[in-house]
PDB file of N, H, CA, C and O in Angstrom:
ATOM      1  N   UNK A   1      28.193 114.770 -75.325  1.00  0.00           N
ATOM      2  CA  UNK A   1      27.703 114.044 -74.175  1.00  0.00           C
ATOM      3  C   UNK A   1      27.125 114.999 -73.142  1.00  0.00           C
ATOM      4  O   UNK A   1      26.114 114.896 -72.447  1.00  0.00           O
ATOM      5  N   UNK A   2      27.966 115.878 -73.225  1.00  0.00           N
ATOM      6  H   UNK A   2      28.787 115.962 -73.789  1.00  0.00           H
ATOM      7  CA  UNK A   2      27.165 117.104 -72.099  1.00  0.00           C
ATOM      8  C   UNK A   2      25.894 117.305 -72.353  1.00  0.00           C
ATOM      9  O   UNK A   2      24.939 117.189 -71.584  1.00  0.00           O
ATOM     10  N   UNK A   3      25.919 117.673 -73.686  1.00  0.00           N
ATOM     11  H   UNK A   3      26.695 117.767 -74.310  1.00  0.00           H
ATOM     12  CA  UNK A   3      24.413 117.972 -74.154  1.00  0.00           C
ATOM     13  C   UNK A   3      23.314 117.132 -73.807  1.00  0.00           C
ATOM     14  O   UNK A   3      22.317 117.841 -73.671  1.00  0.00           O
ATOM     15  N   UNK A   4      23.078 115.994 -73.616  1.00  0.00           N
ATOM     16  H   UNK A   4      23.887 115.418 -73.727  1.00  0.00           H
ATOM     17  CA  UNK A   4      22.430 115.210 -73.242  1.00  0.00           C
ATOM     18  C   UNK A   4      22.193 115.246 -72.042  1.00  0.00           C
ATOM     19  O   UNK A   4      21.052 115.322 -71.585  1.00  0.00           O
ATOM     20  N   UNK A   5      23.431 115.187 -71.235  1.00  0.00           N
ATOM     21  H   UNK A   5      24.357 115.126 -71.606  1.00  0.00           H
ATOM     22  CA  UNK A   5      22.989 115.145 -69.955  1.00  0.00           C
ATOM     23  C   UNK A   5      22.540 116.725 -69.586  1.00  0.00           C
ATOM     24  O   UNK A   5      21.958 116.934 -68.522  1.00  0.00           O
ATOM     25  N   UNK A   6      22.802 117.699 -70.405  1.00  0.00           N
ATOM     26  H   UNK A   6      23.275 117.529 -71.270  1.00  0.00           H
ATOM     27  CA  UNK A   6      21.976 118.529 -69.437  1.00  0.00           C
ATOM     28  C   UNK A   6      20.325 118.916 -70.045  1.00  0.00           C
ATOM     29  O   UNK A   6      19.452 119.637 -69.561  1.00  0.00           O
ATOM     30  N   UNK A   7      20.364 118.017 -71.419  1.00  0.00           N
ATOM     31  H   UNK A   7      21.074 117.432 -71.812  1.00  0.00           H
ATOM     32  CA  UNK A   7      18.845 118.055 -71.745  1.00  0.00           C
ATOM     33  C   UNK A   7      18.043 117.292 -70.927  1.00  0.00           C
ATOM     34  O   UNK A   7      16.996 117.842 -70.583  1.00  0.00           O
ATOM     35  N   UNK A   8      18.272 116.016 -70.461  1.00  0.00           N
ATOM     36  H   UNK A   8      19.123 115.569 -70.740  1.00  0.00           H
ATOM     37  CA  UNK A   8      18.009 114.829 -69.512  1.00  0.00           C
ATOM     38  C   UNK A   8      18.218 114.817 -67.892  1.00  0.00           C
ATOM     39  O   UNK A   8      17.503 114.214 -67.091  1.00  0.00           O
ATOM     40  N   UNK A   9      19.500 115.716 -67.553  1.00  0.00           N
ATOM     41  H   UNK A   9      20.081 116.206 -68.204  1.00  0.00           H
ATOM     42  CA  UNK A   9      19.858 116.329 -66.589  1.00  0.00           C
ATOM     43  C   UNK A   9      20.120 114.822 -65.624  1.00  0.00           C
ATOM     44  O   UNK A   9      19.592 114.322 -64.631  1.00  0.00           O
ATOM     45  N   UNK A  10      21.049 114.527 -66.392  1.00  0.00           N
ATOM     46  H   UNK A  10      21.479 114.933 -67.198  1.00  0.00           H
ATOM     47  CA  UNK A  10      21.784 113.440 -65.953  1.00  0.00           C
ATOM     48  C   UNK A  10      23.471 113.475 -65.656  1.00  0.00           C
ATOM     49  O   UNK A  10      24.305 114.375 -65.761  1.00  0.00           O
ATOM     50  N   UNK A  11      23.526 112.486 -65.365  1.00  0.00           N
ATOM     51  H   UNK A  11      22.849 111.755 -65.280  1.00  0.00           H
ATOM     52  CA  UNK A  11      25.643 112.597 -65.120  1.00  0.00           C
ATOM     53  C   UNK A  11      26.182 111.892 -66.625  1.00  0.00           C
ATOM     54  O   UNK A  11      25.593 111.410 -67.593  1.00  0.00           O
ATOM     55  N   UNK A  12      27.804 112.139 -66.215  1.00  0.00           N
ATOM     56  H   UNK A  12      28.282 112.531 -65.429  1.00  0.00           H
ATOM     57  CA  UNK A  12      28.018 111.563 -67.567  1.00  0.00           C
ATOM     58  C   UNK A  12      27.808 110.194 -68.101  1.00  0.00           C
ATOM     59  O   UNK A  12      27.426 109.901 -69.235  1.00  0.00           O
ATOM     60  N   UNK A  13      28.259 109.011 -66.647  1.00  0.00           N
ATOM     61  H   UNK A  13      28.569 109.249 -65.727  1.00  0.00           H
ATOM     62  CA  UNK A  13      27.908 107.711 -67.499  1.00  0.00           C
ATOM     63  C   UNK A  13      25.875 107.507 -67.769  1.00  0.00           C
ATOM     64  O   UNK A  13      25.337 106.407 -67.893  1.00  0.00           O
ATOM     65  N   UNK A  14      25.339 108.466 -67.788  1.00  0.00           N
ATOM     66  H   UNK A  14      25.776 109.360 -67.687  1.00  0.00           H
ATOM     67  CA  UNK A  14      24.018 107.955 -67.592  1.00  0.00           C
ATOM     68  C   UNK A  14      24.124 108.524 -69.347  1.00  0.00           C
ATOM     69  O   UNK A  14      23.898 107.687 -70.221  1.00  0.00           O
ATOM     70  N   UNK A  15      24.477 109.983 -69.752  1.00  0.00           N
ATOM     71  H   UNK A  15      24.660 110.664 -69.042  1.00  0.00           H
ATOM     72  CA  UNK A  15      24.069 110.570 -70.769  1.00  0.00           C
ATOM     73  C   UNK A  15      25.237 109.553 -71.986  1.00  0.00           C
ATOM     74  O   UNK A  15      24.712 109.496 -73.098  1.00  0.00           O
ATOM     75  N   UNK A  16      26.409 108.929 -71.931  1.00  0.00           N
ATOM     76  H   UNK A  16      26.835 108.975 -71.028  1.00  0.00           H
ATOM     77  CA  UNK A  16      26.904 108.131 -72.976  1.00  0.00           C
ATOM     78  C   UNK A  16      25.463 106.533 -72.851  1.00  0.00           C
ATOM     79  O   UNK A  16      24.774 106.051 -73.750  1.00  0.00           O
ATOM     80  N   UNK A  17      25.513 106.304 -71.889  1.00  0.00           N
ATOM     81  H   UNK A  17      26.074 106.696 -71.159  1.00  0.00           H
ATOM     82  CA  UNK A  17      24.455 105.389 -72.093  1.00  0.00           C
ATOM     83  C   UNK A  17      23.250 106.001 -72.738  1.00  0.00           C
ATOM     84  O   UNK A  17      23.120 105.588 -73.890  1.00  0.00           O
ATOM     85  N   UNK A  18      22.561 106.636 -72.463  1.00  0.00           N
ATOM     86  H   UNK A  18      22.667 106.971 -71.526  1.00  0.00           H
ATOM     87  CA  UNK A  18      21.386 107.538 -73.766  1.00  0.00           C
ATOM     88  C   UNK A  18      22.088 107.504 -74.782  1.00  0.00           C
ATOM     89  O   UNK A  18      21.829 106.611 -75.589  1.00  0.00           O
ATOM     90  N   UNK A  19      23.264 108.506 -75.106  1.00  0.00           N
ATOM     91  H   UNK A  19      23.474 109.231 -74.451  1.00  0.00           H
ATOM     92  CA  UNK A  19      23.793 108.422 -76.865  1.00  0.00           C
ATOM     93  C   UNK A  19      23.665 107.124 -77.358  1.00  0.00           C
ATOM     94  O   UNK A  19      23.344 106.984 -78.538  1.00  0.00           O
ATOM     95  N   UNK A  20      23.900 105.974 -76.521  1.00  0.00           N
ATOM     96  H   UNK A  20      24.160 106.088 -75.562  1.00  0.00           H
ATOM     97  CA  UNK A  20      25.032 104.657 -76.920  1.00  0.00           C
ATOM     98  C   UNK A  20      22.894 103.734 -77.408  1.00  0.00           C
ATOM     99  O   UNK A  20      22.274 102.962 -78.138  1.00  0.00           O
ATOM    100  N   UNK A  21      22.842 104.334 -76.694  1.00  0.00           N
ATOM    101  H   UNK A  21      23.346 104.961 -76.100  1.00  0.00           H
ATOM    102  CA  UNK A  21      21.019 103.763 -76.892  1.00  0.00           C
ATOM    103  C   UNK A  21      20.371 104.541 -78.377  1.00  0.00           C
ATOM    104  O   UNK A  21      19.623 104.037 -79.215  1.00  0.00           O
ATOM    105  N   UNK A  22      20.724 105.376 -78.355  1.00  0.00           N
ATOM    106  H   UNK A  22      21.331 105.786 -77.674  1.00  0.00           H
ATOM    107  CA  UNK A  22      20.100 106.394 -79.338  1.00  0.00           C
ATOM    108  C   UNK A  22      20.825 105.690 -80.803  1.00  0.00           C
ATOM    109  O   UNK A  22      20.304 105.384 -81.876  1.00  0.00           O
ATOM    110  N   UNK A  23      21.978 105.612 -80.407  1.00  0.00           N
ATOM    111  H   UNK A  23      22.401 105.860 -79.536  1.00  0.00           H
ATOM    112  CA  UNK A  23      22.749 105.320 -81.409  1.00  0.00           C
ATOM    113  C   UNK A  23      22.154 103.843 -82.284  1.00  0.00           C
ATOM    114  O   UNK A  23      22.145 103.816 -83.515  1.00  0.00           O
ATOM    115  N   UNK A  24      21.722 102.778 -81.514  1.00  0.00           N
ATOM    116  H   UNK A  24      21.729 102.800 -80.514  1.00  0.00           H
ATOM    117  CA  UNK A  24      21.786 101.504 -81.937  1.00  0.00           C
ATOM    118  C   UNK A  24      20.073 101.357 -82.232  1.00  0.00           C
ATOM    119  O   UNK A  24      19.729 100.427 -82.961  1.00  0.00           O
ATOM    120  N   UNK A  25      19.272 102.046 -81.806  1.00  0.00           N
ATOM    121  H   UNK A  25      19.552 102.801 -81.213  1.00  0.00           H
ATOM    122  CA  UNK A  25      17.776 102.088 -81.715  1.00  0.00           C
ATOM    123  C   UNK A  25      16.967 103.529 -81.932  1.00  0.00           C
ATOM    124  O   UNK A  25      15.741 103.633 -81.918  1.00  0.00           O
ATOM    125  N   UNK A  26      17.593 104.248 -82.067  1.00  0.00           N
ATOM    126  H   UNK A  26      18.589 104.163 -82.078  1.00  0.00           H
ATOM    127  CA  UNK A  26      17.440 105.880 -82.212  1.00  0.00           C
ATOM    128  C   UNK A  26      15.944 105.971 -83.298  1.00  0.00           C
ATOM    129  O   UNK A  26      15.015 106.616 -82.813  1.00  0.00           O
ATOM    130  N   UNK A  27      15.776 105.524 -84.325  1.00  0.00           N
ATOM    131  H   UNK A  27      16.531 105.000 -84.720  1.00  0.00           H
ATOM    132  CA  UNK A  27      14.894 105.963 -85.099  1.00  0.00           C
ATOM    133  C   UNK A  27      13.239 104.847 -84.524  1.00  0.00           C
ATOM    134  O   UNK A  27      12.061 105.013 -84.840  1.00  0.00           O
ATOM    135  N   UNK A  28      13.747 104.002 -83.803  1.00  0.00           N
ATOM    136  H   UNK A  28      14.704 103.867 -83.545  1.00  0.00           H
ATOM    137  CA  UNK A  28      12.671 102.910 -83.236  1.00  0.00           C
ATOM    138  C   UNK A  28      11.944 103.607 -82.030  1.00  0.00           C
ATOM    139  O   UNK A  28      10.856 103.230 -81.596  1.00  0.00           O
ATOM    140  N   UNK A  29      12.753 104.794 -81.479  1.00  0.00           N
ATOM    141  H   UNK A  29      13.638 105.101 -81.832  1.00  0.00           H
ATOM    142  CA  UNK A  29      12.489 105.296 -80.562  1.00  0.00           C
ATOM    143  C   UNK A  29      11.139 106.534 -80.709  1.00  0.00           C
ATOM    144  O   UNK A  29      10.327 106.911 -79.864  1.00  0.00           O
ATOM    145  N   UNK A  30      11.332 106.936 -82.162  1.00  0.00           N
ATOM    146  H   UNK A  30      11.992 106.630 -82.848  1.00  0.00           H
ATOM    147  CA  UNK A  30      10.724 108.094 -82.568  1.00  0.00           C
ATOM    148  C   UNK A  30       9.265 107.257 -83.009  1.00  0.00           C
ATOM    149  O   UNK A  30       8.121 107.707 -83.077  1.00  0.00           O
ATOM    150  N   UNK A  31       9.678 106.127 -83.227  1.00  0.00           N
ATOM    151  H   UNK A  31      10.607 105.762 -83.171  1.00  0.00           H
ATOM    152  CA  UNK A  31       8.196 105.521 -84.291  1.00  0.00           C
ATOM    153  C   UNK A  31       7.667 105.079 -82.526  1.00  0.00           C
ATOM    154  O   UNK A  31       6.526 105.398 -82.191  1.00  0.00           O
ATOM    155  N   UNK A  32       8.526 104.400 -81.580  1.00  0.00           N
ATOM    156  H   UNK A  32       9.453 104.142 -81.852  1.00  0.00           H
ATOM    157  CA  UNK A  32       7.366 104.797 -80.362  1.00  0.00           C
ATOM    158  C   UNK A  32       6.465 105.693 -79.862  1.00  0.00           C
ATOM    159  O   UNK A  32       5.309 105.710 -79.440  1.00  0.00           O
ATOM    160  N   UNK A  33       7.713 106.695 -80.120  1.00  0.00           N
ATOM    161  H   UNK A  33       8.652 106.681 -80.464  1.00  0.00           H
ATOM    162  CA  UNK A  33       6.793 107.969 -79.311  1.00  0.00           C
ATOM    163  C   UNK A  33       6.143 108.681 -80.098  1.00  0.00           C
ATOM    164  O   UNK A  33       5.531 109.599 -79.553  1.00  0.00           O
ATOM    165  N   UNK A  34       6.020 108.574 -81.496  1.00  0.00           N
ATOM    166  H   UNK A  34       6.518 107.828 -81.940  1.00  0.00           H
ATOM    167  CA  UNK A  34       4.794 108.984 -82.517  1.00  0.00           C
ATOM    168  C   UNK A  34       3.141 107.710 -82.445  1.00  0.00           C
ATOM    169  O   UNK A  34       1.998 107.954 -82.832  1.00  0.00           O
ATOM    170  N   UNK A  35       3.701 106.400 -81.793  1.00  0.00           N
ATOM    171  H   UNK A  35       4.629 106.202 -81.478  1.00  0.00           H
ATOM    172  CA  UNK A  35       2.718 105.762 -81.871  1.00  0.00           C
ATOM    173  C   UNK A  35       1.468 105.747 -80.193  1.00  0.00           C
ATOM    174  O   UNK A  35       0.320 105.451 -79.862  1.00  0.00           O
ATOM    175  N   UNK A  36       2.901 106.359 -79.579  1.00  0.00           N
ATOM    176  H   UNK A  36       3.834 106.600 -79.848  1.00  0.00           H
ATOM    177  CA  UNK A  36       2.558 106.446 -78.160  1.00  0.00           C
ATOM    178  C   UNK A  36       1.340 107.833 -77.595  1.00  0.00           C
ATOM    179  O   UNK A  36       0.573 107.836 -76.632  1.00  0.00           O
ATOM    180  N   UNK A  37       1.600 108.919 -78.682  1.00  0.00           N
ATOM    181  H   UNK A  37       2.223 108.916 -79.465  1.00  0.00           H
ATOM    182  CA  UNK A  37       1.386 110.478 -79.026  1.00  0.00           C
ATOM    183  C   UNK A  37       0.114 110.106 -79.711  1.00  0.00           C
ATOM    184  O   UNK A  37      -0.717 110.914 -79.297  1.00  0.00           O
ATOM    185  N   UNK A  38      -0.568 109.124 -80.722  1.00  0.00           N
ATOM    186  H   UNK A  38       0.107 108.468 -81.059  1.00  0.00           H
ATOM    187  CA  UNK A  38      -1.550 108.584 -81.674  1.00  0.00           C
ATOM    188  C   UNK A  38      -2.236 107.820 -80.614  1.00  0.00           C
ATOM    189  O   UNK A  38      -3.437 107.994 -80.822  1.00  0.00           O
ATOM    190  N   UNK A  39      -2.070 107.018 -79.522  1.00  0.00           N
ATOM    191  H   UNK A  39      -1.094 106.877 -79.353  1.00  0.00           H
ATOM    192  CA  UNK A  39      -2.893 106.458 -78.639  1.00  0.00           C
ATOM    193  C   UNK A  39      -3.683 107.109 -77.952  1.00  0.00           C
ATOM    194  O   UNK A  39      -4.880 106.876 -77.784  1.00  0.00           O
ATOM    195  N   UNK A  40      -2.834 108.253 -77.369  1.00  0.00           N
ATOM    196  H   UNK A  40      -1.862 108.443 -77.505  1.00  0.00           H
ATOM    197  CA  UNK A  40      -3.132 109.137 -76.492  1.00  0.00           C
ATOM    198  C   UNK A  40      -4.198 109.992 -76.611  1.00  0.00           C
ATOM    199  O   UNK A  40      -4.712 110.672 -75.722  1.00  0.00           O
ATOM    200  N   UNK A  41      -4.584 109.890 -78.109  1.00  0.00           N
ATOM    201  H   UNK A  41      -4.167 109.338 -78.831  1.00  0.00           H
ATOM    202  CA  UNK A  41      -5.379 111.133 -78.625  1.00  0.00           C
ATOM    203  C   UNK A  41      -4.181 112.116 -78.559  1.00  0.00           C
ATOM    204  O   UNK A  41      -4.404 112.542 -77.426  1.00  0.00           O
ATOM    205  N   UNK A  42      -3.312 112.638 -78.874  1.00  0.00           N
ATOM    206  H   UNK A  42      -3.131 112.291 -79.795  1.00  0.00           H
ATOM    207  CA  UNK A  42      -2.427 113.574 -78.933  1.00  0.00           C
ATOM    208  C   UNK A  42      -1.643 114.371 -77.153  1.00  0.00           C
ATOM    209  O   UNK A  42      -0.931 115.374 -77.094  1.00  0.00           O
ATOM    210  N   UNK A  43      -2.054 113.596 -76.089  1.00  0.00           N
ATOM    211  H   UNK A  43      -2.633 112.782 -76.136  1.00  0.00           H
ATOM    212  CA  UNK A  43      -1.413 113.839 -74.727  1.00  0.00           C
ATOM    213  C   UNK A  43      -0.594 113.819 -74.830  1.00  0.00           C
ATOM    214  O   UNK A  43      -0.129 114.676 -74.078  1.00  0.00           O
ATOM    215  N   UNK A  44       0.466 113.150 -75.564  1.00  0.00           N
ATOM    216  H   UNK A  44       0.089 112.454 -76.174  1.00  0.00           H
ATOM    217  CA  UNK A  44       1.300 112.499 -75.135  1.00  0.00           C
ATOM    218  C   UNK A  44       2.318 113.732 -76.019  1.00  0.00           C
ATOM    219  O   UNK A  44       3.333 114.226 -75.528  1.00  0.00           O
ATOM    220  N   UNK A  45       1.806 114.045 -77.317  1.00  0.00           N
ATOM    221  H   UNK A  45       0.981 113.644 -77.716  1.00  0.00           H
ATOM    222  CA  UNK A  45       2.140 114.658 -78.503  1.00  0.00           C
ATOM    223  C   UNK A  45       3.429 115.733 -78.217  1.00  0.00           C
ATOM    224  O   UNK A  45       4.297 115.886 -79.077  1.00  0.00           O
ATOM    225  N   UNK A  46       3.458 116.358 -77.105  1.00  0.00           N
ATOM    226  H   UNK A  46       2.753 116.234 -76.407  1.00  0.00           H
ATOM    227  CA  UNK A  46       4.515 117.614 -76.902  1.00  0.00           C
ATOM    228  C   UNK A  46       5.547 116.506 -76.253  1.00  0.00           C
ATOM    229  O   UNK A  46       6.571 116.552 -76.934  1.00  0.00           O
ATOM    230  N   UNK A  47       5.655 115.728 -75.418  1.00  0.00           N
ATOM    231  H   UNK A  47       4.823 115.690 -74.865  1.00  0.00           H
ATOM    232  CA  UNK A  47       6.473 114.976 -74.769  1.00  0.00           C
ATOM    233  C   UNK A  47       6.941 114.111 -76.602  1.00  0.00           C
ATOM    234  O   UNK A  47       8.058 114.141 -77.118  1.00  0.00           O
ATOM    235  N   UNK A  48       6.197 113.718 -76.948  1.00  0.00           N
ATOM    236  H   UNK A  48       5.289 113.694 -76.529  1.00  0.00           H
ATOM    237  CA  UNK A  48       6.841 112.799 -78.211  1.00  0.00           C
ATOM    238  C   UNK A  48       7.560 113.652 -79.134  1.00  0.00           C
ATOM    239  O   UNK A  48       8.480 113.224 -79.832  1.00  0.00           O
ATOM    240  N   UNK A  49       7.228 114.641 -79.147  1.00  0.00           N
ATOM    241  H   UNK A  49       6.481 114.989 -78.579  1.00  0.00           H
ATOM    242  CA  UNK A  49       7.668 115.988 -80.034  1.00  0.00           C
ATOM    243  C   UNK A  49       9.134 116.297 -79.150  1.00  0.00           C
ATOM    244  O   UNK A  49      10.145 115.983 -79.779  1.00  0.00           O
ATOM    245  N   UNK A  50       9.303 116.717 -78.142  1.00  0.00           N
ATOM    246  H   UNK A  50       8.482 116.972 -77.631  1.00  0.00           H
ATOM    247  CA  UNK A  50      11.001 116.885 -77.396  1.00  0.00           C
ATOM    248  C   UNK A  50      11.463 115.294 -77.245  1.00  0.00           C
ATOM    249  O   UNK A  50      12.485 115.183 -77.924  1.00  0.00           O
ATOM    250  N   UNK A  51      11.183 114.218 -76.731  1.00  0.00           N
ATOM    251  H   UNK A  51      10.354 114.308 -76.180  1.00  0.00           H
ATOM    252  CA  UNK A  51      11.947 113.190 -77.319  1.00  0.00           C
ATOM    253  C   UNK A  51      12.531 113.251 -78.748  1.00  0.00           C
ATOM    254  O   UNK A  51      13.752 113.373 -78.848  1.00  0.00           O
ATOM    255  N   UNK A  52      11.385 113.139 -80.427  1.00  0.00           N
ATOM    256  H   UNK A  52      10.393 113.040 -80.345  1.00  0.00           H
ATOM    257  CA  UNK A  52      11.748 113.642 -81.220  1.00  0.00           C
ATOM    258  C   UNK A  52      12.987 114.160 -81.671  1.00  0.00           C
ATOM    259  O   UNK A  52      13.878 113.768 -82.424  1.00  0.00           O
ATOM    260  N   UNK A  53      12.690 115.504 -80.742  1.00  0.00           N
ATOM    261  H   UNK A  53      11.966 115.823 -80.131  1.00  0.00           H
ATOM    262  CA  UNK A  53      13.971 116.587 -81.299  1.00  0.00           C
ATOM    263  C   UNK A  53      15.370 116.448 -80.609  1.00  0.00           C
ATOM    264  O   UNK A  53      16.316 117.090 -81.064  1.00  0.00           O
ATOM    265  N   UNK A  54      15.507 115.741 -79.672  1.00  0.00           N
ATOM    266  H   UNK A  54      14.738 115.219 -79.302  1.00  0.00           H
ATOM    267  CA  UNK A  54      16.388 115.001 -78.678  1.00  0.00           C
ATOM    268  C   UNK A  54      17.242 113.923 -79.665  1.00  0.00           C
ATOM    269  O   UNK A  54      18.453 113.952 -79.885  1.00  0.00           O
ATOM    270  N   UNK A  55      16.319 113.030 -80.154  1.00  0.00           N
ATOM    271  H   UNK A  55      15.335 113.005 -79.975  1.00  0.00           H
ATOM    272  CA  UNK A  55      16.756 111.596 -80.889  1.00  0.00           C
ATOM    273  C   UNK A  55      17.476 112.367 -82.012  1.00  0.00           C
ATOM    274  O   UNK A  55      18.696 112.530 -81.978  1.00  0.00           O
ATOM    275  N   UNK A  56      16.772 112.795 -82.918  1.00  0.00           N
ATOM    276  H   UNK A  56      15.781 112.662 -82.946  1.00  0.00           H
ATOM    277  CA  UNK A  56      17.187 113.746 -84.150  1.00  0.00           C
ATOM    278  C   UNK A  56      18.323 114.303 -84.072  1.00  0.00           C
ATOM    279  O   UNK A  56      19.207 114.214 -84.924  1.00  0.00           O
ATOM    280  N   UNK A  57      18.412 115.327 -82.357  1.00  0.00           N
ATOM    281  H   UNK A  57      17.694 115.400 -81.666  1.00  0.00           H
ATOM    282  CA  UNK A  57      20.126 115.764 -82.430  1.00  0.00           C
ATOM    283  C   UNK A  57      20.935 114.666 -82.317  1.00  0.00           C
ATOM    284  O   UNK A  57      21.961 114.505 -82.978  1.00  0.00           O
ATOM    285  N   UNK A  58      20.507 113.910 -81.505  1.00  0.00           N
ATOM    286  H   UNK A  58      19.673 114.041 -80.968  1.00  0.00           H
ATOM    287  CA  UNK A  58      21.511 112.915 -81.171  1.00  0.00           C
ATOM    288  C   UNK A  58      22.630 112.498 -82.522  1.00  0.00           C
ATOM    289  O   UNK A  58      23.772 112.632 -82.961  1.00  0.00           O
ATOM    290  N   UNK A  59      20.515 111.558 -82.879  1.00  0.00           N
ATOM    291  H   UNK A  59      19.587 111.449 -82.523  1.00  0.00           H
ATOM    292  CA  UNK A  59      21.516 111.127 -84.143  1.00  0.00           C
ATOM    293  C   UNK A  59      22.332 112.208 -85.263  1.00  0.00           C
ATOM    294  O   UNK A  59      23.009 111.412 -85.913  1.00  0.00           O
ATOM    295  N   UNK A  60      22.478 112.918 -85.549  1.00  0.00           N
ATOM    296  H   UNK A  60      21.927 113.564 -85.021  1.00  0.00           H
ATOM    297  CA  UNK A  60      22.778 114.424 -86.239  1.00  0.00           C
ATOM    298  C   UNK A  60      24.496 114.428 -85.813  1.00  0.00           C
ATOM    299  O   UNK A  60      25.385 114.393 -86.664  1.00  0.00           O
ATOM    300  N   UNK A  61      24.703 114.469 -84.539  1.00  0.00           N
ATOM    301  H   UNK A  61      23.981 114.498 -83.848  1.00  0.00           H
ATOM    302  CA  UNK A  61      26.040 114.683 -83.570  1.00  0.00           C
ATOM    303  C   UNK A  61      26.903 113.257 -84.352  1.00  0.00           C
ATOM    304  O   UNK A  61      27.961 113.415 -84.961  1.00  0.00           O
ATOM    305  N   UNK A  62      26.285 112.017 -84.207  1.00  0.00           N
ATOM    306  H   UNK A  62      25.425 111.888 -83.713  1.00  0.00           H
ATOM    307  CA  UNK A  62      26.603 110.620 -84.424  1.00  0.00           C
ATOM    308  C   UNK A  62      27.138 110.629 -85.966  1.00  0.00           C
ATOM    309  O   UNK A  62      28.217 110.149 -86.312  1.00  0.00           O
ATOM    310  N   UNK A  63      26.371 111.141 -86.670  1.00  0.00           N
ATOM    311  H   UNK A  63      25.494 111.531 -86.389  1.00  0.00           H
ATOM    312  CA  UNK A  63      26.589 110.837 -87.955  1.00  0.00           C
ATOM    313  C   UNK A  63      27.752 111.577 -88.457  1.00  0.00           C
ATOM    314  O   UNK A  63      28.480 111.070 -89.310  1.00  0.00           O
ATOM    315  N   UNK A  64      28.062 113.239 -87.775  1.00  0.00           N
ATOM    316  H   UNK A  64      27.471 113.651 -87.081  1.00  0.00           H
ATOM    317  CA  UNK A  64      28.946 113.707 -87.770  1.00  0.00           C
ATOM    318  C   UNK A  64      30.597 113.484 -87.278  1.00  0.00           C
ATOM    319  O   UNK A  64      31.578 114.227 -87.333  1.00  0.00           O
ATOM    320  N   UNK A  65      30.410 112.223 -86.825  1.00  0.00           N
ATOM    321  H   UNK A  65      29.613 111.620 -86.780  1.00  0.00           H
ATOM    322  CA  UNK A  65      31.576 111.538 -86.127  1.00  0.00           C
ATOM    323  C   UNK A  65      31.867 112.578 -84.053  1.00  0.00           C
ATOM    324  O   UNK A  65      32.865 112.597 -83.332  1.00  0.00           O
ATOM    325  N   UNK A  66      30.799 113.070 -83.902  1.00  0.00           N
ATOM    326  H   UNK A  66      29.988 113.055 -84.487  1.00  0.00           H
ATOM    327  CA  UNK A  66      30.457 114.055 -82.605  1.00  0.00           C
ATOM    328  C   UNK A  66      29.747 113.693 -81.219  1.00  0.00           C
ATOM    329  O   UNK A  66      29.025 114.238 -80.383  1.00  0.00           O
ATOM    330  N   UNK A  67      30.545 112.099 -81.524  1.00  0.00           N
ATOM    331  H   UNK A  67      31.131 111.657 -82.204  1.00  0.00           H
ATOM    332  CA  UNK A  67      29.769 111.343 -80.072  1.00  0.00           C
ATOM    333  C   UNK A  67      30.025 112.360 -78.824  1.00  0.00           C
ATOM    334  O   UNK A  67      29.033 112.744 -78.204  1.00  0.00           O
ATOM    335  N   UNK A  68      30.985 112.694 -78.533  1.00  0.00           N
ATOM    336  H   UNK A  68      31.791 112.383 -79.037  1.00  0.00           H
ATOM    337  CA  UNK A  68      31.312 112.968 -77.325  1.00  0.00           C
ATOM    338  C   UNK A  68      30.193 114.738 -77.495  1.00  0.00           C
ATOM    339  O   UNK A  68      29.437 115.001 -76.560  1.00  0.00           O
ATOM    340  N   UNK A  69      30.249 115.474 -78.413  1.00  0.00           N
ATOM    341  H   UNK A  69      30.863 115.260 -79.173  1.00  0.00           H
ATOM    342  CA  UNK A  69      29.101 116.615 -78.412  1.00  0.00           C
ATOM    343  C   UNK A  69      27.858 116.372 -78.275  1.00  0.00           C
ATOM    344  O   UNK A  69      27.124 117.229 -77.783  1.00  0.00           O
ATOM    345  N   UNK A  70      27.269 114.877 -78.778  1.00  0.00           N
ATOM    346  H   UNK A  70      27.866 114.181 -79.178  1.00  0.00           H
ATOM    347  CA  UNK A  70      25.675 114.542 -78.496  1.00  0.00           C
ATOM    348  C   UNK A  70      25.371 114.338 -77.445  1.00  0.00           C
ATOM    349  O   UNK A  70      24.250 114.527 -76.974  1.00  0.00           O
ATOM    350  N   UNK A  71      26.871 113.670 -76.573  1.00  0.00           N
ATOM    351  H   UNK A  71      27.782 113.517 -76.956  1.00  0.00           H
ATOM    352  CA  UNK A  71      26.611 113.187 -74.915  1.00  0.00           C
ATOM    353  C   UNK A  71      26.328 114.819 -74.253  1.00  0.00           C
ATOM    354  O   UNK A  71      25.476 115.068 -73.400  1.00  0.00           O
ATOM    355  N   UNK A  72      27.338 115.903 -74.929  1.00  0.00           N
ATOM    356  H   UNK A  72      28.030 115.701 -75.622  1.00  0.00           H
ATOM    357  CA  UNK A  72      27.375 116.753 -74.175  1.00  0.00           C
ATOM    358  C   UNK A  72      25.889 117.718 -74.052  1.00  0.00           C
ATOM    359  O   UNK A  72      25.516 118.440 -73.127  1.00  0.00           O
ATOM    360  N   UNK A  73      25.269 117.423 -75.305  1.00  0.00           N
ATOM    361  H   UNK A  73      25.573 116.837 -76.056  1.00  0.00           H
ATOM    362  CA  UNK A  73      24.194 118.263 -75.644  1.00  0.00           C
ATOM    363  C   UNK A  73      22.924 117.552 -74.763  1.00  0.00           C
ATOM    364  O   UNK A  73      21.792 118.032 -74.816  1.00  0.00           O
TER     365      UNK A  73
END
């Protein structure tokens, strides 16, 4: 959970709410911001790229049974 909030640079109930989001919609999030990055002509592309790698740890921490490390990350 830390992790999150200090990638996002948020407090803690803000960064379990991101995990708890990531968690239930996490891969819907990536096909946004790859479709969002394709509109743009590629503007958008470095911002969709660290969301990306954000969602990816998340989910990574989650699957590992490491909720409370994805919040932290």
């Amino acid at each position: 959970m830390f992790e999150a909030m200090g990638f996002f640079g948020v407090g803690k109930p803000m960064g379990e709410a991101i995990v708890d989001v990531v968690d239930s919609v996490g891969y819907g999030i990536i096909a946004a911001s790859t479709i969002a990055a394709i509109i743009s002509a590629g503007g958008l592309s470095i911002a969709a790229a660290t969301v990306d790698v954000a969602i990816f740890t998340i989910k990574e921490y989650i699957k590992k049974d490491m909720k409370a490390a994805a919040v932290v990350w």
